[in-house]
mmCIF file of the N, C-alpha and C atoms, coordinates in Angstrom:
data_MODEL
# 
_entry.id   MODEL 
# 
loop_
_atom_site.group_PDB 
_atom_site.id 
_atom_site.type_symbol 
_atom_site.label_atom_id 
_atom_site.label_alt_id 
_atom_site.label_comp_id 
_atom_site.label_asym_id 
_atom_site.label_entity_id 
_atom_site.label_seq_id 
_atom_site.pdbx_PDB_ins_code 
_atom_site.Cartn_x 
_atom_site.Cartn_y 
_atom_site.Cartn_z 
_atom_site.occupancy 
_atom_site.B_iso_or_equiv 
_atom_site.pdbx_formal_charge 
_atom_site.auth_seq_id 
_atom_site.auth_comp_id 
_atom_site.auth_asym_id 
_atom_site.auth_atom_id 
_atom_site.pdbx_PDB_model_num 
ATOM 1   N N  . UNK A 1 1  ? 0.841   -1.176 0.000   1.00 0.00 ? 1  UNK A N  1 
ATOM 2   C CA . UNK A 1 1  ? 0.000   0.000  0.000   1.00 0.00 ? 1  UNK A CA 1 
ATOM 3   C C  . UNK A 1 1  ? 0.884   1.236  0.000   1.00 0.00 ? 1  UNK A C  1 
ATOM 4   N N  . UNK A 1 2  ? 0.605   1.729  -0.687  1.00 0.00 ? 2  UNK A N  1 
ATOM 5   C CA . UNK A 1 2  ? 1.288   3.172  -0.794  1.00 0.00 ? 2  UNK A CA 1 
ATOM 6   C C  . UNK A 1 2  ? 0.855   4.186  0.134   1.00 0.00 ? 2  UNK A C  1 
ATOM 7   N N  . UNK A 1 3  ? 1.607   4.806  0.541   1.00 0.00 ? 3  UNK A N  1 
ATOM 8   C CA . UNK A 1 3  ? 1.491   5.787  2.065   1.00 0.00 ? 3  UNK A CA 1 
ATOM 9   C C  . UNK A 1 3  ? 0.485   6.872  0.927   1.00 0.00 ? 3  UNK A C  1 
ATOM 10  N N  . UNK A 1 4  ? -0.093  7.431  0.354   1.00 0.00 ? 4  UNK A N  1 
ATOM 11  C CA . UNK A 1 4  ? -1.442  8.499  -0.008  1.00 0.00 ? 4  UNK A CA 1 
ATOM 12  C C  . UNK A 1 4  ? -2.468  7.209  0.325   1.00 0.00 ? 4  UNK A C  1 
ATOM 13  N N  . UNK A 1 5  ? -2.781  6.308  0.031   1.00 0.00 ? 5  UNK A N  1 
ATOM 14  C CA . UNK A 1 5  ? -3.846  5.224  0.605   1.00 0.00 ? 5  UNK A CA 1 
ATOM 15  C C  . UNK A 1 5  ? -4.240  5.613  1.745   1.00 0.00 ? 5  UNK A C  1 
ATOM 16  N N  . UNK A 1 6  ? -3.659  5.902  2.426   1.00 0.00 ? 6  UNK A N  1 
ATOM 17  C CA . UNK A 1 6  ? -4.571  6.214  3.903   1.00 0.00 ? 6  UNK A CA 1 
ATOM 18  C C  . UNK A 1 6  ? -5.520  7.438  3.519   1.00 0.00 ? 6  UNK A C  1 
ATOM 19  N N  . UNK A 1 7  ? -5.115  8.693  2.695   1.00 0.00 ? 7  UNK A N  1 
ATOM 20  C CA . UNK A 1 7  ? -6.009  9.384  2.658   1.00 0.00 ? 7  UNK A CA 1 
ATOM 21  C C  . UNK A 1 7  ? -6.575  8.949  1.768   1.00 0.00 ? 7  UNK A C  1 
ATOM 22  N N  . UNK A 1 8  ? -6.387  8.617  0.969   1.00 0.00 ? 8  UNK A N  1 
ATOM 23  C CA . UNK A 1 8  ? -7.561  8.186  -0.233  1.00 0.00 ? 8  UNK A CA 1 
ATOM 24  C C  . UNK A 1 8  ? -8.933  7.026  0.979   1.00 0.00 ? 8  UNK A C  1 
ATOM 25  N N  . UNK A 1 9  ? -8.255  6.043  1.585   1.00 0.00 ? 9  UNK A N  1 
ATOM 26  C CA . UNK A 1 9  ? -9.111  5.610  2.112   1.00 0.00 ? 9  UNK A CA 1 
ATOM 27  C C  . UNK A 1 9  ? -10.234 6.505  3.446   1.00 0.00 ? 9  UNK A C  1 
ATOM 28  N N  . UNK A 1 10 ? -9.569  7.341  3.655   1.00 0.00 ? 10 UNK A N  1 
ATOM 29  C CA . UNK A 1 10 ? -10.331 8.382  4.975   1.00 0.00 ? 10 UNK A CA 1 
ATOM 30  C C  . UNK A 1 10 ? -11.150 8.847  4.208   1.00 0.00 ? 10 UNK A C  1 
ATOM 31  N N  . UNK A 1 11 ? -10.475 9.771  3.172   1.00 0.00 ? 11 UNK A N  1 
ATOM 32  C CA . UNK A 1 11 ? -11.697 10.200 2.227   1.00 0.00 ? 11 UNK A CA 1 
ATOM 33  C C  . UNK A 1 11 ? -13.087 9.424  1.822   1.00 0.00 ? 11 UNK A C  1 
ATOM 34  N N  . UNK A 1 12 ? -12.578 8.200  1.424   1.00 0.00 ? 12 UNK A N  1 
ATOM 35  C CA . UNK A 1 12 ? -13.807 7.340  1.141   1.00 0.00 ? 12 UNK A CA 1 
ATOM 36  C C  . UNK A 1 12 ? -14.423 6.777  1.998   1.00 0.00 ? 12 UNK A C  1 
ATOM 37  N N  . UNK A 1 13 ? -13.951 6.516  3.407   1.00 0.00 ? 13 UNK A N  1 
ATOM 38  C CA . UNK A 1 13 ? -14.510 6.683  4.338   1.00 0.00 ? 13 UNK A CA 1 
ATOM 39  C C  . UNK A 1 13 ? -15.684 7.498  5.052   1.00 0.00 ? 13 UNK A C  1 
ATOM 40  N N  . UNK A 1 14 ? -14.859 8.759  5.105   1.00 0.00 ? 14 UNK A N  1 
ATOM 41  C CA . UNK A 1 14 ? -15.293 10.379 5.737   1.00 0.00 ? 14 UNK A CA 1 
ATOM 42  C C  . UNK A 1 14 ? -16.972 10.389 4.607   1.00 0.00 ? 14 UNK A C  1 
ATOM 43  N N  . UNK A 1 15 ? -16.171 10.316 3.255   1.00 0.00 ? 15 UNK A N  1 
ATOM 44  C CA . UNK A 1 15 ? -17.152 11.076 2.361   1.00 0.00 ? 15 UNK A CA 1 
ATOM 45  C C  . UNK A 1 15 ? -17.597 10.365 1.335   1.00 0.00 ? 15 UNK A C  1 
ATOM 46  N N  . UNK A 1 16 ? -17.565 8.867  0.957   1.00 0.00 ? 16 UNK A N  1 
ATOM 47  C CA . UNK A 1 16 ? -17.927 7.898  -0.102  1.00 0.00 ? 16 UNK A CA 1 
ATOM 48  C C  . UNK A 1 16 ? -19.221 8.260  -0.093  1.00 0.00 ? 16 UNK A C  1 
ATOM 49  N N  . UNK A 1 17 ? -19.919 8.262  0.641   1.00 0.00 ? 17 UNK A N  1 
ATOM 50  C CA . UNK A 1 17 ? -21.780 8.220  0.842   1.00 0.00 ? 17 UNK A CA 1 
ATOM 51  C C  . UNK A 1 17 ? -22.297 9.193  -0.342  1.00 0.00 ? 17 UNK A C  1 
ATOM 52  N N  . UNK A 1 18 ? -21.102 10.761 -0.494  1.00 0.00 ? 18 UNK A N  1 
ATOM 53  C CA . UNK A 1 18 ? -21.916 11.895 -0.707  1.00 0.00 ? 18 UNK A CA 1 
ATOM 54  C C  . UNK A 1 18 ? -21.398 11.722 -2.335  1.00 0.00 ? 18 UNK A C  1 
ATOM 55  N N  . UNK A 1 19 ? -22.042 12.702 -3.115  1.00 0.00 ? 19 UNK A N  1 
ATOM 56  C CA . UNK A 1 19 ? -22.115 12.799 -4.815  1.00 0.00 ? 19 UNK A CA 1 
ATOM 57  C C  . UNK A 1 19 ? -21.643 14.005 -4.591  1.00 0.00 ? 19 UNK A C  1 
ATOM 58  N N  . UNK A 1 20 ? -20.985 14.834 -5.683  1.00 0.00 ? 20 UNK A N  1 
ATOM 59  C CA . UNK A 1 20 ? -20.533 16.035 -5.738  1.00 0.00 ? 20 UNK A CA 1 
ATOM 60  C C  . UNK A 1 20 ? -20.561 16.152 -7.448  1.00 0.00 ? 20 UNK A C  1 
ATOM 61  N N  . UNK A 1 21 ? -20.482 17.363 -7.710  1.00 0.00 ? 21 UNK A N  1 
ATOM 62  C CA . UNK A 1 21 ? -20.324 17.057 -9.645  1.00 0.00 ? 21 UNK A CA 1 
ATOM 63  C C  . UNK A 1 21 ? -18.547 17.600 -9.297  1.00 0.00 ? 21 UNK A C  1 
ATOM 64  N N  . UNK A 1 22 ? -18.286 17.263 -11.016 1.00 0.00 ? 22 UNK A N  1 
ATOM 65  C CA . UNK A 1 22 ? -16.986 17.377 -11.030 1.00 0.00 ? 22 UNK A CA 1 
ATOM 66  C C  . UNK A 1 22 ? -16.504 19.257 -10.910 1.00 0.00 ? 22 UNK A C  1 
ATOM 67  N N  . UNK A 1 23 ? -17.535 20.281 -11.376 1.00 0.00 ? 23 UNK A N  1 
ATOM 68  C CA . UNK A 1 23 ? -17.795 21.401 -11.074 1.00 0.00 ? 23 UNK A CA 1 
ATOM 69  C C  . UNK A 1 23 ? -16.914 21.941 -10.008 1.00 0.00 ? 23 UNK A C  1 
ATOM 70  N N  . UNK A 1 24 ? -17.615 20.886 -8.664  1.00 0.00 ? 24 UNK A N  1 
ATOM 71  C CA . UNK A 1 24 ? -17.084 21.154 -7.132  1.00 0.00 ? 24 UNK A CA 1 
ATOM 72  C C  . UNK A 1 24 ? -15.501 20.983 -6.920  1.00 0.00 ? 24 UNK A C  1 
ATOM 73  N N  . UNK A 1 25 ? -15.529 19.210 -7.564  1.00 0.00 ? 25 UNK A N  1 
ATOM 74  C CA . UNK A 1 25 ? -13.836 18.940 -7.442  1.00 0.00 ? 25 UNK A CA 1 
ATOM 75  C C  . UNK A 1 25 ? -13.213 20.004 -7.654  1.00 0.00 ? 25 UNK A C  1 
ATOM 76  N N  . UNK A 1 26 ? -13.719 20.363 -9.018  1.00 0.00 ? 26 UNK A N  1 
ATOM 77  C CA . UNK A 1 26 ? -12.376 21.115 -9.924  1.00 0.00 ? 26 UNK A CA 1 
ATOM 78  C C  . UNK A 1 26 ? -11.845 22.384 -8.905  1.00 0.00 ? 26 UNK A C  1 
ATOM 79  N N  . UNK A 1 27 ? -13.332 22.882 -8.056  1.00 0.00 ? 27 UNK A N  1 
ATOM 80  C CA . UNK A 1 27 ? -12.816 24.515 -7.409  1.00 0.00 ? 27 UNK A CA 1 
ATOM 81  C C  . UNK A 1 27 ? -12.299 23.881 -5.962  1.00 0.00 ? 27 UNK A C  1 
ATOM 82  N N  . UNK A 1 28 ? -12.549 22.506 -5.750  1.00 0.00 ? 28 UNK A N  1 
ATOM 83  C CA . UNK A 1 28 ? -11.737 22.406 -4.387  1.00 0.00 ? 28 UNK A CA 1 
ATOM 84  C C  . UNK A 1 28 ? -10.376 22.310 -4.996  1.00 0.00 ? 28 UNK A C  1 
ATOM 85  N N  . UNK A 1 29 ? -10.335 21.578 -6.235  1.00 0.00 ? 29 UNK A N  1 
ATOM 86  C CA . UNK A 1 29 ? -8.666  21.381 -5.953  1.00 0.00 ? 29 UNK A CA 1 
ATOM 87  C C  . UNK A 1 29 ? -7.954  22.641 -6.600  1.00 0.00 ? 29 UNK A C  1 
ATOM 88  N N  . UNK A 1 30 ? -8.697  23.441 -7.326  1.00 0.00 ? 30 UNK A N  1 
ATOM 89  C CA . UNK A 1 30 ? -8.050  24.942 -7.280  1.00 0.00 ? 30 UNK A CA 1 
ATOM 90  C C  . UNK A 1 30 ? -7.620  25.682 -6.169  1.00 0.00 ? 30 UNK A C  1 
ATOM 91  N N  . UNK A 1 31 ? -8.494  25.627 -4.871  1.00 0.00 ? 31 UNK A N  1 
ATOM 92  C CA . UNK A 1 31 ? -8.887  25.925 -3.959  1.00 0.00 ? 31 UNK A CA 1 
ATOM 93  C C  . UNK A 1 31 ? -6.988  25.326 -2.966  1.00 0.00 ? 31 UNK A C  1 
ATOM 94  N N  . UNK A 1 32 ? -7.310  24.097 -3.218  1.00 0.00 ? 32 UNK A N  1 
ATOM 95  C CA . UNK A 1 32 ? -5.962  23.572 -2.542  1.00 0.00 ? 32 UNK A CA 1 
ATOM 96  C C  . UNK A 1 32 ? -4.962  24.162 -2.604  1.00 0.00 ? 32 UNK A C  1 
ATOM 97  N N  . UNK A 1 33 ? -4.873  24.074 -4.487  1.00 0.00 ? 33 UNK A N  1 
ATOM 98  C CA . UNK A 1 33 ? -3.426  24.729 -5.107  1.00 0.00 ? 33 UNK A CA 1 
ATOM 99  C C  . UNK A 1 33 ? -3.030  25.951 -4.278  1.00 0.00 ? 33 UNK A C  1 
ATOM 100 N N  . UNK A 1 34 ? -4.088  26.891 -4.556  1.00 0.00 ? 34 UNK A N  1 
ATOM 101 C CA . UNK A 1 34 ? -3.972  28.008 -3.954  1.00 0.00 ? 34 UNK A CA 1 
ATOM 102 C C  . UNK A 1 34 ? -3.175  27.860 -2.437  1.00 0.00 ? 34 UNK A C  1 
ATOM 103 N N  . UNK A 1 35 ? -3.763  27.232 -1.868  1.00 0.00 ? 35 UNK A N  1 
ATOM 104 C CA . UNK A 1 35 ? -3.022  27.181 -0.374  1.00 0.00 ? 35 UNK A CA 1 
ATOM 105 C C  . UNK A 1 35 ? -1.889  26.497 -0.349  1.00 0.00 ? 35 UNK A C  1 
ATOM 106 N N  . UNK A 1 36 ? -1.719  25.373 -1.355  1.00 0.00 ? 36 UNK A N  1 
ATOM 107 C CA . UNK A 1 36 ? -0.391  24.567 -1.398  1.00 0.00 ? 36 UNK A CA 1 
ATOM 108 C C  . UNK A 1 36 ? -0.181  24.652 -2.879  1.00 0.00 ? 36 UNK A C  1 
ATOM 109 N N  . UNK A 1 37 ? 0.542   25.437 -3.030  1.00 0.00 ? 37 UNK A N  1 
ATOM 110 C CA . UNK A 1 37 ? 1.368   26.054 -4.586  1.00 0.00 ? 37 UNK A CA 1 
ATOM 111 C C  . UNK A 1 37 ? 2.313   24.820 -4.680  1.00 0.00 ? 37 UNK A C  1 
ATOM 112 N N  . UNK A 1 38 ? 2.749   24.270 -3.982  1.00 0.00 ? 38 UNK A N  1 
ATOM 113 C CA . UNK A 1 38 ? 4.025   23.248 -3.984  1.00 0.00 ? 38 UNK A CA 1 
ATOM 114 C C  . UNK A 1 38 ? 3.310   22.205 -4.791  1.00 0.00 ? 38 UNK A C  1 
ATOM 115 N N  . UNK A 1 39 ? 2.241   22.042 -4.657  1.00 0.00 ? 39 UNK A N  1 
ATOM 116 C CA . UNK A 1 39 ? 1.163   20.719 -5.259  1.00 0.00 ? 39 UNK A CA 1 
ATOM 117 C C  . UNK A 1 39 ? 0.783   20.862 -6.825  1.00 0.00 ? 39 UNK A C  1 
ATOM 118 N N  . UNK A 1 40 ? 0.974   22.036 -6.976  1.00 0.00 ? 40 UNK A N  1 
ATOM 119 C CA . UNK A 1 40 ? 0.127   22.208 -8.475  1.00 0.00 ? 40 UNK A CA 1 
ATOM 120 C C  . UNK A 1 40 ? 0.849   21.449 -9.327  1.00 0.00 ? 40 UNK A C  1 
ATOM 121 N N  . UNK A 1 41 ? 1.719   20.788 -9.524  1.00 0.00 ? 41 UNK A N  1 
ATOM 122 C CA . UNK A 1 41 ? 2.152   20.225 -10.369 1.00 0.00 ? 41 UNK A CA 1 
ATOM 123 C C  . UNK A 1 41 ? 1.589   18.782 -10.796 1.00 0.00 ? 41 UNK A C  1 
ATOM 124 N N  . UNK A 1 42 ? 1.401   18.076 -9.129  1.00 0.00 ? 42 UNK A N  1 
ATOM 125 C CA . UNK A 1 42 ? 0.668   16.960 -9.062  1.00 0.00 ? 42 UNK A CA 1 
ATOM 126 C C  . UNK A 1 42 ? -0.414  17.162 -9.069  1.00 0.00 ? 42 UNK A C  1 
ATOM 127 N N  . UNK A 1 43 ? -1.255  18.004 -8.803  1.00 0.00 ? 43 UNK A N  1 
ATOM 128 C CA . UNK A 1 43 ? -2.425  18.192 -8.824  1.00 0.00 ? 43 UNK A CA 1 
ATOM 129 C C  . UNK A 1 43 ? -3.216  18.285 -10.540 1.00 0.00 ? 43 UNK A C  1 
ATOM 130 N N  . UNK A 1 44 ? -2.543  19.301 -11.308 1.00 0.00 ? 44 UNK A N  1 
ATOM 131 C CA . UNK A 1 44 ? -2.188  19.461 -12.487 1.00 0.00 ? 44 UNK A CA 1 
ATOM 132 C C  . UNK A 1 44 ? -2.495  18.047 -13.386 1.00 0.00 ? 44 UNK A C  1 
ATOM 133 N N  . UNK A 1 45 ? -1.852  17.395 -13.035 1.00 0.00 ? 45 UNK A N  1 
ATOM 134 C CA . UNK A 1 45 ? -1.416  15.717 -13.570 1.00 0.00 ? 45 UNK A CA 1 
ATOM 135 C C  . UNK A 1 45 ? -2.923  14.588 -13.444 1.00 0.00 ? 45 UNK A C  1 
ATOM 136 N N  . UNK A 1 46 ? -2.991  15.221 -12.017 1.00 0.00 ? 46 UNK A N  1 
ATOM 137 C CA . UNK A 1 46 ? -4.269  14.384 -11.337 1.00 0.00 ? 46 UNK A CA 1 
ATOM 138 C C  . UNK A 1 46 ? -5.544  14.763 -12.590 1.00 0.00 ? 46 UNK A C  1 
ATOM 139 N N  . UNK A 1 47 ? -5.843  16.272 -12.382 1.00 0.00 ? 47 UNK A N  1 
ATOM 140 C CA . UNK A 1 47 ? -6.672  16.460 -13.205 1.00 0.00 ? 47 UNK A CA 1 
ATOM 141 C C  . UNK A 1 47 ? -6.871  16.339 -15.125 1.00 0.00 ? 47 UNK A C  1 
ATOM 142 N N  . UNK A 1 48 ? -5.945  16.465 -15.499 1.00 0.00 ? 48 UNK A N  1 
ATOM 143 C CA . UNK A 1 48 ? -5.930  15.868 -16.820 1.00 0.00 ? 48 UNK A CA 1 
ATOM 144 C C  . UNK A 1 48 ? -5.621  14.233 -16.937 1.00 0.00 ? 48 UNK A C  1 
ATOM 145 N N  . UNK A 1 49 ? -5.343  13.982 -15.739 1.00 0.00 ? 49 UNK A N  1 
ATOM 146 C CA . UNK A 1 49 ? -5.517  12.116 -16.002 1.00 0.00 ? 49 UNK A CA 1 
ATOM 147 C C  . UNK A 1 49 ? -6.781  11.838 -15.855 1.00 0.00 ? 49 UNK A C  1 
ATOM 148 N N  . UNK A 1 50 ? -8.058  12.636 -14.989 1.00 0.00 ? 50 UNK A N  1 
ATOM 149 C CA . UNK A 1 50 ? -9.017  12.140 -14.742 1.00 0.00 ? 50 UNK A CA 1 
ATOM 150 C C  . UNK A 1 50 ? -10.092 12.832 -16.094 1.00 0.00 ? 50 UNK A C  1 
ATOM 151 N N  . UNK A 1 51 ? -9.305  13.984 -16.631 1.00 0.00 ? 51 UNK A N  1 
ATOM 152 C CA . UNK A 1 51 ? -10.219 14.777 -17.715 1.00 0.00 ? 51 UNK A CA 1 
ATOM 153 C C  . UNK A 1 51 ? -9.997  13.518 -19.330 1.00 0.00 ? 51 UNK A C  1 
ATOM 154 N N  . UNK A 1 52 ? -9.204  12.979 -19.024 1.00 0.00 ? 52 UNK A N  1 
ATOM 155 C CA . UNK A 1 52 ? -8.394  11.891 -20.100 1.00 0.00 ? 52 UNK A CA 1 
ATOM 156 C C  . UNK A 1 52 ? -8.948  10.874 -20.156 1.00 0.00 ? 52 UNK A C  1 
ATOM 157 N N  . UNK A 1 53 ? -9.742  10.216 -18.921 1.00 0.00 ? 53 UNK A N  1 
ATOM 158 C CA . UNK A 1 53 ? -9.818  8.549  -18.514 1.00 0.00 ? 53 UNK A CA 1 
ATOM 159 C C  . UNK A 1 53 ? -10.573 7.777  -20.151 1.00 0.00 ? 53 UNK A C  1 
ATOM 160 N N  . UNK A 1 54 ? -11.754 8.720  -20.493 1.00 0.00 ? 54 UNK A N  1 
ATOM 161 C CA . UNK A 1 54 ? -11.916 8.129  -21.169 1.00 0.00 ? 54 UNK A CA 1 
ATOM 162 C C  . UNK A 1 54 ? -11.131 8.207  -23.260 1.00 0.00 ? 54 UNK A C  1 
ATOM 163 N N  . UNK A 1 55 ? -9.981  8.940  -22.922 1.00 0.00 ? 55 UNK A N  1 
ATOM 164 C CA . UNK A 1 55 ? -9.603  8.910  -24.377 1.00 0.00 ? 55 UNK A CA 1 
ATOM 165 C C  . UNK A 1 55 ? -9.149  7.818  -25.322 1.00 0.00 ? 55 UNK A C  1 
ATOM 166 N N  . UNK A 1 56 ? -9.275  7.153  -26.088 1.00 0.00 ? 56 UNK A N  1 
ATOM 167 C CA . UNK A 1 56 ? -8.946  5.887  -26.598 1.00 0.00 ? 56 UNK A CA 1 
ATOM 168 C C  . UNK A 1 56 ? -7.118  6.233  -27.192 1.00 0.00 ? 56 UNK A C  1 
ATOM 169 N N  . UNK A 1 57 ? -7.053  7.293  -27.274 1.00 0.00 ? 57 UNK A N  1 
ATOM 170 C CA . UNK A 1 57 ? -5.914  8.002  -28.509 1.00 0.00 ? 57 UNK A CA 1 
ATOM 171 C C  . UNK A 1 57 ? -4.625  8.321  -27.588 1.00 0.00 ? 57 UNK A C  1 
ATOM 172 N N  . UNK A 1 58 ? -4.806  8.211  -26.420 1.00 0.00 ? 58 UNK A N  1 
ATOM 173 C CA . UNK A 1 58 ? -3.943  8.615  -25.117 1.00 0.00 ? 58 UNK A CA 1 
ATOM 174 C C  . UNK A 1 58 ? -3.179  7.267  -24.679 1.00 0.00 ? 58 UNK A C  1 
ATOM 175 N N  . UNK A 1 59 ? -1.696  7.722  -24.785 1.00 0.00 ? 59 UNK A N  1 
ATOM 176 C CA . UNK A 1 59 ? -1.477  6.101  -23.801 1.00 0.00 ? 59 UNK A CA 1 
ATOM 177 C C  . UNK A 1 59 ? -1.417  6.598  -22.348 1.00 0.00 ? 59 UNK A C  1 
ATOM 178 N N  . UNK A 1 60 ? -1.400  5.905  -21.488 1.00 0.00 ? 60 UNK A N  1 
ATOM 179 C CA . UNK A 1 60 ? -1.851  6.494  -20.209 1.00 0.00 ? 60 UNK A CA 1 
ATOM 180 C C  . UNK A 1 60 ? -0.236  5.913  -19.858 1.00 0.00 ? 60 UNK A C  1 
# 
């Protein structure tokens, strides 16, 4: 298990139950950047891997 697993699992824990649109994600994790500038890079990555998932033309 990779040490981010714990939060990924709290999260789904804490908050699996609830629906959000992707709308919300996008301004929380803007929202993050903002406070942790050090992240935008990964964060960055996160979001065009998840804006990508479904491209056939992409190697992942």
């Amino acid at each position: 298990m990779y040490f981010t697993d714990r939060g990924i699992e709290e999260l789904e824990k804490r908050r699996g139950e609830e629906e959000v649109s992707l709308a919300w994600l996008a301004e929380q994790l803007r929202t993050f950047v903002d406070l942790n500038p050090d992240f935008e890079v990964p964060v960055e990555r996160l979001a065009t891997w998840l804006a990508r998932l479904d491209d056939e033309d992409d190697d992942i």
